[in-house]
N, C-alpha and C positions, 0 to 999 in steps of 0.2 A: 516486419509485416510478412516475409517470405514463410514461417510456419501456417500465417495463418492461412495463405494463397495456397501453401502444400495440403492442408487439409480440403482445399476444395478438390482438390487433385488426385482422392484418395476417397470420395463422395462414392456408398452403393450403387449399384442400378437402381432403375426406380426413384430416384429421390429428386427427379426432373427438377419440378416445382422449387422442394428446398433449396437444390444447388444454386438454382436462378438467384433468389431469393437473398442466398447468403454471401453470390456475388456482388450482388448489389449492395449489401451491406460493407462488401468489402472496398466499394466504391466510395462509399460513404465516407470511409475510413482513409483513403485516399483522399478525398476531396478535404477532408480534414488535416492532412497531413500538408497538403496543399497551400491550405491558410498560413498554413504554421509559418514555411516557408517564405510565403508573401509578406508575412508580418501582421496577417489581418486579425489579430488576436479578441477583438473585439467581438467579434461572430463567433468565439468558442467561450464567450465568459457566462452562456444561460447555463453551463454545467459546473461552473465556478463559483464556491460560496468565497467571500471575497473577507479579508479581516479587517474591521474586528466585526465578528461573526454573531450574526442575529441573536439578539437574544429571545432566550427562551422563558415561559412561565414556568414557573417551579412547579412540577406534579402532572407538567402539559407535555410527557412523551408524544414523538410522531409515532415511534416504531416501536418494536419488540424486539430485533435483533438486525443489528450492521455488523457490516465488517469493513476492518482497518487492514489491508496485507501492506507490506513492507519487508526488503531483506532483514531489516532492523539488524547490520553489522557494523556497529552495534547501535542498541537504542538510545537514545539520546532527548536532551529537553524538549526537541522542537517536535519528537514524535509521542509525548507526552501531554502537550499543550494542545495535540489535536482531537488526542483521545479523552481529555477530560472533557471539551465542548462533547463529542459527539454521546458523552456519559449522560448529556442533558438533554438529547435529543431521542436517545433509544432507553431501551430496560438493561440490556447485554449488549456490549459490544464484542466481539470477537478481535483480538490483535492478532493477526497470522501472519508465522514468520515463513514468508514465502521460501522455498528451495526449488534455486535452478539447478535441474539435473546435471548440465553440461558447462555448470562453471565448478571450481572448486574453491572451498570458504578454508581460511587457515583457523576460524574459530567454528566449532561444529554448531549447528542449530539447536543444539540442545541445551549446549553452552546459552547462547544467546538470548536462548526463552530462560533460562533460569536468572538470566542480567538483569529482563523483561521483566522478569517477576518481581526480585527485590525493586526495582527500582518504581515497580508498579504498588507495591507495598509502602514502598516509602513515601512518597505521594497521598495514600490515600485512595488508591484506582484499584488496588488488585484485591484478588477475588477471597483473601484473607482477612479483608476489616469491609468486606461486601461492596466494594466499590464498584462492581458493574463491567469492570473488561476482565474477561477471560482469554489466556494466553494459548496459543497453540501450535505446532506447524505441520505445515504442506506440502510435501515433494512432488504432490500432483498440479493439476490444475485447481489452478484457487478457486475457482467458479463451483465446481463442481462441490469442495469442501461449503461453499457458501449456497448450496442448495442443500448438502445437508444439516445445518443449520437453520435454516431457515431464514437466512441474512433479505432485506428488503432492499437496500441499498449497498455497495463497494466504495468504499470512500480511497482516496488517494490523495497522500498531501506534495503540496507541488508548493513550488520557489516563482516561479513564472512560467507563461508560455513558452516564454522565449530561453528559457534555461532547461524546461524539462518537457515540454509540450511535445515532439515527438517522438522520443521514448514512452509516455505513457499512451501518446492515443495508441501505437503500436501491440499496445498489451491491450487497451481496451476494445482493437481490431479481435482479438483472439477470446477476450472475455465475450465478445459481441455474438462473433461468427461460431464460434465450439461448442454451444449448447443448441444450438439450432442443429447443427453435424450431428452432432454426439449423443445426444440425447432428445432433440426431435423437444425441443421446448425452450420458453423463450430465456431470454439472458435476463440477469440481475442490471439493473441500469448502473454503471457509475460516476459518481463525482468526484468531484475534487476541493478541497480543502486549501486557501492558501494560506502558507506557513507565515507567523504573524510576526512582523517586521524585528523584535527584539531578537527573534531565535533564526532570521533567515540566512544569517550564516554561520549556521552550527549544518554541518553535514558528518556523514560519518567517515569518510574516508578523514576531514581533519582530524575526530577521535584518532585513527588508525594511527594518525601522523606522531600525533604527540605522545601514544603509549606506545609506540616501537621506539622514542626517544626518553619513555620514561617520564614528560613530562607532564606537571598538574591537568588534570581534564575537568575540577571542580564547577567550572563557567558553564560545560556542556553537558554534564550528567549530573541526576541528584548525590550532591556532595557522600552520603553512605556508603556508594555501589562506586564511586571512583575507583577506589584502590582494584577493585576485583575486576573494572573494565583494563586498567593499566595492565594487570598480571594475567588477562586473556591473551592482548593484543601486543605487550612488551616481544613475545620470544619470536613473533613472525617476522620473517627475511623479505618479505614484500606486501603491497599492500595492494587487496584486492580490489 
């Protein structure tokens, strides 16, 4: 939460109103963070689609275009299974592989969108046999890539409250507060996604584990794109 408090702290003259405003939101975000801590998980599940996930009528999109951001290092079943629900939800989905400027990846981003792809290929999802997500990345702020898009919703897939809940509202503090700062216009609303019981312990840092040991990652990636997650992630000396 401290970058997004720093942006208030870096607020024009003149933007009285706004600052107020987006303090308060940053109250919000506190007060959310708040829960988290109490355990009151239940008061933050109106923002949670819960699995197994609504269904949909075939042909009856909500939207035009969402976005899915994740580090995606690397991508994996369980961020596959979010994006094909949300394939029936929108026309375009957007997979954006987020880049923090101030961390360093031992596999590059570029690397890991071309992982994205085959594996999004192989599925049926990518943008080669018209599946509906298109892959891309962002070393900026995501929000911003997701207005130029035209994204309606930010979806985020989560494990639990209580496993990732504040780590993400902290991003969603920043998703929240940065375009009201920054651009003087309202935020993308986000949600959240929970990852669906079969895959909820598929994470990526276990990928990490097993292909710096070489060993099968079949269980956690579509079986095609194994070998080439193994020979990303085999030569790194620590795992991010």
């Amino acid at each position: 939460l401290a970058p997004a408090l720093a942006l208030l702290g870096t607020a024009v003259p003149g933007q009285g109103r706004l600052v107020t405003w987006a303090r308060s939101l940053s109250k919000v975000g506190l007060a959310s963070l708040a829960m988290l801590r109490l355990g009151r998980f239940a008061l933050l599940d109106r923002q949670l689609i819960a699995y197994p996930y609504p269904r949909v009528v075939p042909g009856n999109k909500r939207f035009t275009d969402v976005l899915f951001a994740s580090s995606f290092n690397p991508p994996h079943l369980g961020h596959l299974q979010i994006l094909q629900y949300l394939t029936t939800i929108a026309d375009t989905v957007h997979a954006v592989i987020a880049v923090n400027p101030h961390k360093t990846y031992v596999v590059s981003a570029a690397r890991r969108q071309e992982l994205l792809r085959l594996m999004l290929n192989e599925v049926g999802l990518g943008e080669d046999n018209d599946g509906g997500v298109r892959e891309a990345v962002c070393s900026g702020y995501v929000w911003v890539y997701g207005k130029q898009v035209g994204a309606k919703v930010m979806y985020r897939g989560i494990r639990s409250w209580k496993q990732d809940g504040v780590a993400e509202k902290c991003l969603e503090c920043l998703n929240t507060i940065g375009p009201w700062l920054i651009a003087q216009e309202p935020p993308i609303p986000t949600r959240y996604l929970q990852a669906p019981p079969a895959y909820a312990h598929i994470s990526s840092s276990l990928i990490r584990e097993r292909a710096k040991r070489k060993q099968c990652v079949d269980d956690l990636v579509p079986p095609g794109v194994a070998r080439q997650v193994i020979e990303s992630y085999a030569s790194s000396d620590h795992v991010m």
